[in-house]
MMTF fields as JSON, N, C-alpha, C and O atoms, coordinates in Angstrom:
{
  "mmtfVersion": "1.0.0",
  "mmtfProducer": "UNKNOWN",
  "numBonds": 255,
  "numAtoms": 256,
  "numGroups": 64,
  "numChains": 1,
  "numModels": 1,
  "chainsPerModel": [1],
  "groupsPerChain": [64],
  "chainIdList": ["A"],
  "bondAtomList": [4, 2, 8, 6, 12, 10, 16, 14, 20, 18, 24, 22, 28, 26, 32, 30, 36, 34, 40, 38, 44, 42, 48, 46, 52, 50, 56, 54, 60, 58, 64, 62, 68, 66, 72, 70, 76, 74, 80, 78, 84, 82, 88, 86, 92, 90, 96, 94, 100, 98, 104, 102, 108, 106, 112, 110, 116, 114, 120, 118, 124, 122, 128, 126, 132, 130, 136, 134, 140, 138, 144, 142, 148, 146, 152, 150, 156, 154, 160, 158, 164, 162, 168, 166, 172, 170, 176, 174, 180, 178, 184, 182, 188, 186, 192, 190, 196, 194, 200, 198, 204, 202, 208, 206, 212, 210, 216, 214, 220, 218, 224, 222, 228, 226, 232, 230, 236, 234, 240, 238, 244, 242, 248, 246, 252, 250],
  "bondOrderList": [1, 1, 1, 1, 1, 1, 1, 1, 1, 1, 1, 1, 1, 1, 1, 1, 1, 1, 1, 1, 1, 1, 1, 1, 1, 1, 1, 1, 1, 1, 1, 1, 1, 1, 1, 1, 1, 1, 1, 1, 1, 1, 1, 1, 1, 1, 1, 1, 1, 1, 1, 1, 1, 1, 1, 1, 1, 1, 1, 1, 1, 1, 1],
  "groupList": [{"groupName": "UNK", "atomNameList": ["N", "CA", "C", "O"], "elementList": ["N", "C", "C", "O"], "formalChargeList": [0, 0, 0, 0], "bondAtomList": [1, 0, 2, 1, 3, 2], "bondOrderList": [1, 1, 2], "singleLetterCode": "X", "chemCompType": "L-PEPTIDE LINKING"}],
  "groupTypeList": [0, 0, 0, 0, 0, 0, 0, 0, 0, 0, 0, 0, 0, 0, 0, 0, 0, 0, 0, 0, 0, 0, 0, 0, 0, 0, 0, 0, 0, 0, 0, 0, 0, 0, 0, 0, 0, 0, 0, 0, 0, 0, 0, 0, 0, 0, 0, 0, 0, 0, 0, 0, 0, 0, 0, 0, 0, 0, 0, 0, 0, 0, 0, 0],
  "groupIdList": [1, 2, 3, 4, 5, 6, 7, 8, 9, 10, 11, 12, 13, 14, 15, 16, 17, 18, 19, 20, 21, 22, 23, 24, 25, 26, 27, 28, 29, 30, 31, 32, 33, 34, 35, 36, 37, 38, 39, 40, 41, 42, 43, 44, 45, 46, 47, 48, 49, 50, 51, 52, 53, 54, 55, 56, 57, 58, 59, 60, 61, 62, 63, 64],
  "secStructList": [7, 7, 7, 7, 7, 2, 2, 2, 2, 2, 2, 2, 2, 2, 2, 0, 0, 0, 0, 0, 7, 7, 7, 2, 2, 2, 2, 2, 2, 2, 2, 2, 2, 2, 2, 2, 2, 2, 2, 2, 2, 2, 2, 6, 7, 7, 1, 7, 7, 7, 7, 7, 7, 7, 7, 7, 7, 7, 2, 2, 2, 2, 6, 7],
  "xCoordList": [11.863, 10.519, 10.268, 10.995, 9.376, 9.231, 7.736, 6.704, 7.686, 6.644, 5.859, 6.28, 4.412, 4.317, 3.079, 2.425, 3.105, 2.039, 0.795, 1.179, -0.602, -2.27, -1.172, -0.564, -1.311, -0.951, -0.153, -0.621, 1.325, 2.356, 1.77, 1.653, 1.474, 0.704, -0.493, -0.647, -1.243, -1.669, -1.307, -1.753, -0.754, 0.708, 0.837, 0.438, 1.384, 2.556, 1.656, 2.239, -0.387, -0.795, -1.443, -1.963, -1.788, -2.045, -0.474, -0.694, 0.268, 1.435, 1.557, 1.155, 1.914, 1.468, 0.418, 0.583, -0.669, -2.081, -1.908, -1.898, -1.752, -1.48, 0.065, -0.104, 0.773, 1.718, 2.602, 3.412, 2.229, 2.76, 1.183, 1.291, 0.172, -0.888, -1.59, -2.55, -0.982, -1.218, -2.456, -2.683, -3.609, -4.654, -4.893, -3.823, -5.699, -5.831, -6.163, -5.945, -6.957, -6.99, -5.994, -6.136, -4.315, -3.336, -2.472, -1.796, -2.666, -2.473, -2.214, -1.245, -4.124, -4.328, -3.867, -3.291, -4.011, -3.388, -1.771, -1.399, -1.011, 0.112, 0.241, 0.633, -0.259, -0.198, -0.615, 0.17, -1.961, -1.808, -1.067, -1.099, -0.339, 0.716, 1.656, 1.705, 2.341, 3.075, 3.079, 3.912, 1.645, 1.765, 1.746, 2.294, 1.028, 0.949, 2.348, 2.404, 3.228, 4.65, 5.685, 6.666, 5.319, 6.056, 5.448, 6.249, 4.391, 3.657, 4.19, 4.65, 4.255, 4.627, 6.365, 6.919, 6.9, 8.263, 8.496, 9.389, 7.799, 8.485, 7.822, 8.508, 6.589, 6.213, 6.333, 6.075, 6.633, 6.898, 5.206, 4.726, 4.761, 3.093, 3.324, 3.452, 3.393, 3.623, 2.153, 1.926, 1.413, 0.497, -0.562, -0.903, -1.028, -2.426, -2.786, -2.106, -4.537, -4.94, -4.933, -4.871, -4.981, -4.651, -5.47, -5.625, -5.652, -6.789, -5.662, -4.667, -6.002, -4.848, -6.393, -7.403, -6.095, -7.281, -6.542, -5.439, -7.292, -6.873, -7.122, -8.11, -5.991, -6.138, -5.781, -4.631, -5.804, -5.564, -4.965, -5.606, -3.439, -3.059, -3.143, -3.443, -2.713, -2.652, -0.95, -0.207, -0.481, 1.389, 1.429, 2.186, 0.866, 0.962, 1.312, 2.368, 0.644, 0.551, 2.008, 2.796, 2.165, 3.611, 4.533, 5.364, 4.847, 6.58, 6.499, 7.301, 4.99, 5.717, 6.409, 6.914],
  "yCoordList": [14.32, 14.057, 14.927, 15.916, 14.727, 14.767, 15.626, 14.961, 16.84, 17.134, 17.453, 18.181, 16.372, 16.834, 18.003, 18.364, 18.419, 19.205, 18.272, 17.231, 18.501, 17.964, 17.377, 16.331, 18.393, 17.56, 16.777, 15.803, 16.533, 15.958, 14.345, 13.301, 14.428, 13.388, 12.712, 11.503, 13.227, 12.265, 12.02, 10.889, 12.264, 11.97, 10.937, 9.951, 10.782, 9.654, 8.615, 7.58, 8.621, 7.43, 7.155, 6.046, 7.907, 7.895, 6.854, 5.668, 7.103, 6.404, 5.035, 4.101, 4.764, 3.442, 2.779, 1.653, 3.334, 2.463, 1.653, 0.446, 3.131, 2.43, 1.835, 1.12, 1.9, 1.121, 0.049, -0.746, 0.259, -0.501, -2.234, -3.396, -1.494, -1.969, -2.119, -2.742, -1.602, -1.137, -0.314, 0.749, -1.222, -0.725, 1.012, 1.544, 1.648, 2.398, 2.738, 3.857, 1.337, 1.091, 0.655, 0.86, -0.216, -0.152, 0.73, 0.695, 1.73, 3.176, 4.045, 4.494, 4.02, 4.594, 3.628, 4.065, 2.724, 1.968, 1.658, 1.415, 1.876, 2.32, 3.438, 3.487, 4.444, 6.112, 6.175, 6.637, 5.608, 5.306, 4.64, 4.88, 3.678, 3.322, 4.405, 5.213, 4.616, 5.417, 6.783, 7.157, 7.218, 8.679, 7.95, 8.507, 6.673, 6.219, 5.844, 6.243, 5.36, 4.954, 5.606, 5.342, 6.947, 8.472, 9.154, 9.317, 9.466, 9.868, 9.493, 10.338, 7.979, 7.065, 7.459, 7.88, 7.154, 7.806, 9.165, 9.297, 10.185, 11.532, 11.811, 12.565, 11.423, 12.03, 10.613, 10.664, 9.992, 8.476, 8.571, 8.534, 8.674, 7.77, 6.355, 5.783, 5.576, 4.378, 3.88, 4.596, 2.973, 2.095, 2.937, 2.67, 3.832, 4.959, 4.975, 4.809, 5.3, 5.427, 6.51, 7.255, 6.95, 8.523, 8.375, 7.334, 9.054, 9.517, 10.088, 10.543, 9.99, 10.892, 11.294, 10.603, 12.822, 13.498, 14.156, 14.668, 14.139, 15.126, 16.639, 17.282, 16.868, 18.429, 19.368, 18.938, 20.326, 20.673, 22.081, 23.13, 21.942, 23.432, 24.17, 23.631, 25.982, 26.653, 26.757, 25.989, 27.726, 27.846, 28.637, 28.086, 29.632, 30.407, 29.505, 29.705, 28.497, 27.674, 27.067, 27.138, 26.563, 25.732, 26.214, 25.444, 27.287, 28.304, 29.066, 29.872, 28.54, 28.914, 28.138, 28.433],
  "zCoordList": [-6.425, -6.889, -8.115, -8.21, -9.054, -10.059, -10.252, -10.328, -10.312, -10.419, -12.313, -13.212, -12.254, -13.849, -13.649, -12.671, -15.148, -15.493, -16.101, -16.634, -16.093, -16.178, -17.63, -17.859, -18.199, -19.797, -19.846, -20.438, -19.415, -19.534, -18.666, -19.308, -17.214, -16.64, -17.907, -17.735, -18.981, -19.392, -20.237, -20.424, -20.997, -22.246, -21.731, -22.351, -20.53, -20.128, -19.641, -19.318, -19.421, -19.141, -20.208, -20.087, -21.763, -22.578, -23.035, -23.285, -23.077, -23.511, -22.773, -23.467, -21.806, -20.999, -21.551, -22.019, -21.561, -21.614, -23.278, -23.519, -24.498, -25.479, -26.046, -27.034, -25.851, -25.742, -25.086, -25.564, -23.985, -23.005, -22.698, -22.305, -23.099, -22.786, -20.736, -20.284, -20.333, -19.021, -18.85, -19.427, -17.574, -17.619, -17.243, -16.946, -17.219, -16.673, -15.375, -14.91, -14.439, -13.165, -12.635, -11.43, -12.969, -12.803, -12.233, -11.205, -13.321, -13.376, -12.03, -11.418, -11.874, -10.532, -9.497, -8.5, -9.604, -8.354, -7.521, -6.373, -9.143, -8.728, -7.779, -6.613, -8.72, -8.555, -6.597, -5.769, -6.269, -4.984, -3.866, -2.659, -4.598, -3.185, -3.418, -2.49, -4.314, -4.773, -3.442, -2.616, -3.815, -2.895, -1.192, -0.241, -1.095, 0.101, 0.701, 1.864, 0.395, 0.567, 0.767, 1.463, -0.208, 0.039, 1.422, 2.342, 1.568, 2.803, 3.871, 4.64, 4.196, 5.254, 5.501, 6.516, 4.225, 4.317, 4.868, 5.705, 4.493, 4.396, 5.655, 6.345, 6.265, 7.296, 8.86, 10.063, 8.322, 9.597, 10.192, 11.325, 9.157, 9.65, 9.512, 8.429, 11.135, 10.935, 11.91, 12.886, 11.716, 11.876, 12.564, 13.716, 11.964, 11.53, 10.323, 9.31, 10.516, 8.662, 8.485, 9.463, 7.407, 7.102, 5.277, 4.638, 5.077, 3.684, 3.145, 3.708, 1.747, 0.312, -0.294, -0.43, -0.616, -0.878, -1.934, -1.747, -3.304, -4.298, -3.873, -3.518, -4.041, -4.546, -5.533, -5.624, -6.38, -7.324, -7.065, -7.127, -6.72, -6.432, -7.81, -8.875, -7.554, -8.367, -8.55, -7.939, -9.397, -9.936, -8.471, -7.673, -8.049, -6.675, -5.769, -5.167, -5.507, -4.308, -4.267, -3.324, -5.275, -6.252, -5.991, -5.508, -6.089, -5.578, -4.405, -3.934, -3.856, -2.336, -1.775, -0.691]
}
């Protein structure tokens, strides 16, 4: 997995949106199955709802 940085993440939907022409609600909607599909995978949540809640770690939080 691929972790980006605030800036680099909007580079790359700044880049999509104008070049690619890809909406920006696209975007997020990918970005949500995306984490939903990984979730289901990595933790075998199979047929429960479960919430994806932003959070905004710090670099501390990150290398633990």
């Amino acid at each position: 997995m691929k972790i980006s940085h605030v800036n680099e993440m909007r580079n790359l939907d700044r880049q999509a949106i104008d070049e690619y022409g890809i909406t920006q609600e696209i975007l997020m909607e990918n970005a949500g199955q995306a984490a939903y599909f990984t979730i289901l995978k990595e933790f075998g949540i199979k047929n429960k709802n479960f919430d994806i809640i932003k959070r905004v770690l710090t670099i501390r939080e990150l290398n633990k």
